[in-house]
C-alpha positions, 0 to 999 in steps of 0.5 A, a space after each residue: 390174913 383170912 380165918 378160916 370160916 368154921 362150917 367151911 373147916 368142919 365140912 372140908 374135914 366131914 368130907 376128907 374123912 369119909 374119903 378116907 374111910 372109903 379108901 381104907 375099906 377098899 384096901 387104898 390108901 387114902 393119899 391117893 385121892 383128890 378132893 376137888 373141891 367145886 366152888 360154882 356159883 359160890 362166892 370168893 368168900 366161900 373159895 378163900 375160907 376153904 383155902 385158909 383151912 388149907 385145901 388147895 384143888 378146886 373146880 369150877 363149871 363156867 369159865 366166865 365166872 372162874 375168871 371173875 373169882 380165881 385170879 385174884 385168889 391165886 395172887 394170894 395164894 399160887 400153889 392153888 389147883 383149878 380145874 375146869 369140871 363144865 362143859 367148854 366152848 371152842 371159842 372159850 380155849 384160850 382163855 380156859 388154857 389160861 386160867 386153868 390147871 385141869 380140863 376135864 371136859 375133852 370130848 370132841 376133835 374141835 375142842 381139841 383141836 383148838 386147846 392144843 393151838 392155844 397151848 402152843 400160842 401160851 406155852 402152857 399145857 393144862 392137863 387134859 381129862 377126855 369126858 366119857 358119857 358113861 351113860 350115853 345120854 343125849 343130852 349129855 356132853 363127852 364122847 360114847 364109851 365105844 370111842 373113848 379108846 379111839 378119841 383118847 389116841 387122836 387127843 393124845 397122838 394126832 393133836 398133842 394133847 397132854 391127856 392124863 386121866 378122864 372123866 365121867 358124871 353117871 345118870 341121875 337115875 342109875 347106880 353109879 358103880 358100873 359107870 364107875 367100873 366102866 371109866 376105870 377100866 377105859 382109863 386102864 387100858 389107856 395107861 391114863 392116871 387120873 380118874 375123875 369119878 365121884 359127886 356129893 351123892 355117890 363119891 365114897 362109891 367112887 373112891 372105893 372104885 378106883 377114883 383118883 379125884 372127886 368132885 364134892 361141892 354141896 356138901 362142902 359149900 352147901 346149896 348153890 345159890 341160883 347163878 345169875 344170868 349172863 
C-alpha cells in the first residue's frame, strides 16, 4: 500500500484549508467546492501520493499523458475523479470520452459534434464543462462570452451533450474578480451547477465568488517540471 508522501499531505491540507476559510468568509460552505487537483507534467509518483492521502479529483492538460498516468491508478484506486482542464483536438474525442470523467474544455460546434458521437459509440457520457474566454484573448482557446448562452443551448439542445457547468482561465494580467463574476453569472442564467474558476494564483478569490471547483497544481505538486517533447 502506498504512504502518503509528507509534502504532498501537508500541501493538499495547506490548500483545503484556505479553500475553507475562502468559503467560510463568503457565507459558503465550504463542502460545496472541489479541489481539482491538477497533476500535468508530474509524475504517477506525485498522482498516487496525493491519492493516498485521501484526495480523489484531479485534472490533467493533455490527453496522451493522462493515458499514460491514470489507467493504472485508476485500477488501484476507481473511485478517483479526471478531469480534462487542456485544450482537446476533434481527433483526440474518443479517447478523452474514455478516459475522462470531466471535459471542461468545450468550445466549438466540431468538438462538440464529435464527443457526442463518440459517447454515443462508448455508451459513456462524461460530463461536459463549455470553456468562456472571459477575457477574449486570441490566442486563447473557448468561446466569447456574447456566445456562451447560444453555444451552451446548441451543446446541450442540438447535439446531446450532457453540459453541466462551465469554465474560464482569466488574463494573465487582470484582476480575476470580474471574470469571475462574469462565468458566474453565464452559468446562472443557464441553470449550469458547476463552476470551474480558480488557479494556484487566485482560487481563494474564485471560491469567494462562486466557484464550484478549483484548479490548484503548483502549490499542491510544486513547480512543474519541463514536459517532454511529443
Amino acid at each position: 500500500m502506498t504512504t502518503a508522501r509528507p509534502d504532498i499531505v501537508g500541501t493538499l491540507a495547506a490548500v483545503q484549508n484556505s479553500i475553507a476559510a475562502a468559503a467560510r468568509e463568503a457565507g459558503r460552505d465550504p463542502a460545496e467546492v472541489t479541489l481539482v487537483a491538477v497533476a500535468k507534467t508530474h509524475g504517477a509518483d506525485r498522482a498516487e501520493a496525493a491519492l493516498a492521502a485521501g484526495h480523489r479529483v484531479f485534472g490533467e492538460n493533455r490527453v496522451q499523458e493522462a493515458q499514460g498516468k491514470w489507467p493504472a491508478l485508476r485500477e488501484r484506486y476507481p473511485d478517483l475523479e479526471l478531469h480534462l482542464i487542456g485544450p482537446l483536438q476533434s481527433n483526440k474525442a474518443a479517447d478523452a470520452v474514455a478516459l475522462f470523467d470531466v471535459i471542461e474544455t468545450v468550445d466549438r460546434p466540431k468538438l462538440a459534434a464529435a464527443l457526442a458521437k463518440e459517447m454515443d459509440r462508448q455508451n459513456r457520457r462524461p460530463s461536459c464543462l463549455i470553456q468562456v474566454n472571459t477575457g477574449e484573448e486570441p490566442q486563447k482557446a473557448g468561446v466569447p462570452p456574447a456566445e456562451a448562452d447560444a453555444f451552451i443551448a446548441h451543446c446541450r439542445d442540438a447535439v446531446g451533450l450532457p453540459v453541466t457547468g462551465v469554465m474560464c482561465i482569466p488574463p494573465f494580467e487582470d484582476e480575476p474578480s470580474p471574470h469571475f463574476a462574469l462565468l458566474r453569472e453565464i452559468a446562472r442564467r443557464n441553470d449550469l451547477p458547476m463552476v470551474s474558476m480558480g488557479m494556484s494564483g487566485d482560487y481563494p478569490i474564485a471560491v469567494q465568488q462562486g466557484a464550484t471547483h478549483v484548479r490548484v497544481g503548483s502549490a499542491i505538486f510544486g513547480e512543474r517540471p519541463t514536459p517532454p517533447k511529443s
